[in-house]
C-alpha positions in Angstrom: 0.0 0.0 0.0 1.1 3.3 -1.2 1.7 5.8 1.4 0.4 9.1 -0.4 2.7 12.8 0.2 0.1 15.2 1.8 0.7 18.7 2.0 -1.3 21.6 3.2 -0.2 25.0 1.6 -1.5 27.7 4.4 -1.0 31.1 5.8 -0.5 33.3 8.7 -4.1 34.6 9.8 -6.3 32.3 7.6 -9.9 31.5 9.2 -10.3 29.0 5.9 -6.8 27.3 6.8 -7.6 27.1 10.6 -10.5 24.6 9.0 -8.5 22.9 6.2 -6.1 21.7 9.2 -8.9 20.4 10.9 -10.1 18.5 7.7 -6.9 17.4 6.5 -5.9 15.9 10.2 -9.4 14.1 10.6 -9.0 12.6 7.0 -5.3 11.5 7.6 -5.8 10.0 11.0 -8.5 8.3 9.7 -6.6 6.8 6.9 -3.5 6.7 9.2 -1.7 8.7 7.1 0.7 11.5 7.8 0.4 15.2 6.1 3.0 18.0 6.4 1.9 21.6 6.3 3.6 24.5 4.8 3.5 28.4 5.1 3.5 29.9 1.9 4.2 33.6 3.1 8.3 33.1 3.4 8.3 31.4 0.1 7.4 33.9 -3.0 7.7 31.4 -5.6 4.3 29.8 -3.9 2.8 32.9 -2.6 2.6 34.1 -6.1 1.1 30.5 -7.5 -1.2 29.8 -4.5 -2.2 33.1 -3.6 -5.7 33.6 -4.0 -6.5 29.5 -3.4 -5.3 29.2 -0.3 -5.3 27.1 1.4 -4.6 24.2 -0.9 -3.9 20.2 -0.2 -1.4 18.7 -2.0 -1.3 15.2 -2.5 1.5 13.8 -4.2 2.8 17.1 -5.7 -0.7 17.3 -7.7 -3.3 20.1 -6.4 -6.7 18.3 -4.8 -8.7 20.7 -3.0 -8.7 24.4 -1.8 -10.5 27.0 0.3 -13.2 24.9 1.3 -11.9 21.1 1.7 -14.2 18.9 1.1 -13.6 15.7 3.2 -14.9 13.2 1.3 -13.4 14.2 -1.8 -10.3 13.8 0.0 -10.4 10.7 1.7 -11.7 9.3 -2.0 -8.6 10.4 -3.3 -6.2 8.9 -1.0 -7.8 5.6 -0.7 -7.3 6.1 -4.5 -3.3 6.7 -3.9 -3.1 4.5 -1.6 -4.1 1.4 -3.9 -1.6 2.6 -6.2 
């Protein structure tokens, strides 16, 4: 089984990525995966690409979900990874 990379792109003072952690941690546990997350207002290169999506998971490099995550979607597409 596949253990799928899961990132979380965020910022300071974000109500919307205060939720997204929340979402992405129930998902992962739940899966018993592991998910990183990263600031994006020290790194310009994905300020500038990200910056009017975020917050955004990222699961195996490939944008999944932003703003709002939707949970299900999510967990659909790591049980997909993970069967990889």
């Amino acid at each position: 089984m596949a253990k799928p990379d899961v990132l979380l792109l965020t910022k300071a003072d974000c109500h919307l990525c205060m939720a997204a952690r929340d979402a992405v941690s129930r998902v992962s546990a739940g899966l018993g995966l592991e998910w990183r997350e990263q600031l994006v207002d020290n790194d310009p290169e994905l300020r500038e690409r990200y910056a009017e999506e975020i917050p955004v998971v990222l699961v195996d490099g490939i944008q999944r979900d932003f703003w709002k995550i939707d949970e299900a979607r999510l967990t659909r597409v790591l049980q997909q990874a993970m069967a990889k």
